[in-house]
N, C-alpha and C positions, 0 to 999 in steps of 0.2 A: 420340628417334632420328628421324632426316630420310630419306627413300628418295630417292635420285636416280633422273634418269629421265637415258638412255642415246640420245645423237643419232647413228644410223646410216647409215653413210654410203649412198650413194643406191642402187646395185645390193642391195642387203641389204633395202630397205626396197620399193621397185618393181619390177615383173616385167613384163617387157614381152613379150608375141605373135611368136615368130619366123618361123611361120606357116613350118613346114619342111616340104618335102614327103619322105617316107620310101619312094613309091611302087618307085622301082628297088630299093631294098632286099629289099622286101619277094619284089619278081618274082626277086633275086636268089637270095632265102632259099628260096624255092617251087621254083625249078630247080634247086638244089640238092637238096632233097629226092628232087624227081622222078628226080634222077639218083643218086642213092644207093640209093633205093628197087626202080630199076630192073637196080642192079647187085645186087642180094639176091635169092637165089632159096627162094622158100616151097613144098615140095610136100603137095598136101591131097592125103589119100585117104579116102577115105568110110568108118566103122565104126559096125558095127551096135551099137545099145545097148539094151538090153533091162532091167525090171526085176521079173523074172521071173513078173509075174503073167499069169494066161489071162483073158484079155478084150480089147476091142476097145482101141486105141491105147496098146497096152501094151508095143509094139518100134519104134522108134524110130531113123532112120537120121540120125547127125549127123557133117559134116565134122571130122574132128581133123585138125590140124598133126602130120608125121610127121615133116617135118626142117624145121631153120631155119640157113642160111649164110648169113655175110657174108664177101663178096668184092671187098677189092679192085681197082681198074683195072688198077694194077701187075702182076709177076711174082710166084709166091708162091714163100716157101722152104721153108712150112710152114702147119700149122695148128694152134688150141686146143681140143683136143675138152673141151668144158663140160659136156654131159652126151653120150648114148649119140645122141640125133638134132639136136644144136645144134654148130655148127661155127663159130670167127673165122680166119677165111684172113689173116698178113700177110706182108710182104713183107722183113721184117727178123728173122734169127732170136734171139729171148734167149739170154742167157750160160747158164751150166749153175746157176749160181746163183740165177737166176731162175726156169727150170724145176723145180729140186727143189725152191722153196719153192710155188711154183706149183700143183705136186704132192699136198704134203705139206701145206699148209695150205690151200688151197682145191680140190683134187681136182681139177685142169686137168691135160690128158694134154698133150702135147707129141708130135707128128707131123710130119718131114720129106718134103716133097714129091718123089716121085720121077723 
């Protein structure tokens, strides 16, 4: 038994440096952020934690997250209540087919904006 060897045509076999620059992209990808991040609103309230022993540095005061919404730019016609302090605001309301699976298999509430 003979192995042959396989002549490749030229892009397959050489790679050549296209030396691209991505930097707008990147600025693009970052201001987007900025601006998504800046339409989300997170409210901290401070809670006290304790682990009920008596001595010194035994109560402990740490920020918890109390509510977290995303909000679109748009108008809204509603929102997804995911849990009891997490909120998705959109601007397009789902059919009633989507809400009761919504519902019923993942425990999303469905709320009309008044």
């Amino acid at each position: 038994m003979q192995q042959l060897e396989f002549q490749f045509f030229f892009p397959l076999t050489d790679q050549i440096k296209l030396n691209l620059n991505f930097t707008p992209c990147e600025q693009w990808i970052e201001d987007w952020r900025n601006k998504q991040s800046a339409n989300s609103t997170v409210d901290w309230t401070p809670l006290l934690i304790s682990n009920g022993g008596i001595g010194v540095g035994s109560i402990t005061s740490s920020p918890v997250m109390s509510s977290f919404v995303l909000r679109p730019e748009v108008k809204n016609v509603g929102k997804w209540e995911i849990t009891n302090s997490m909120f998705v605001y959109t601007s397009t309301k789902p059919n009633a087919v989507v809400r009761f699976f919504a519902k019923l298999l993942l425990g999303f509430k469905w709320h009309d904006e008044i």
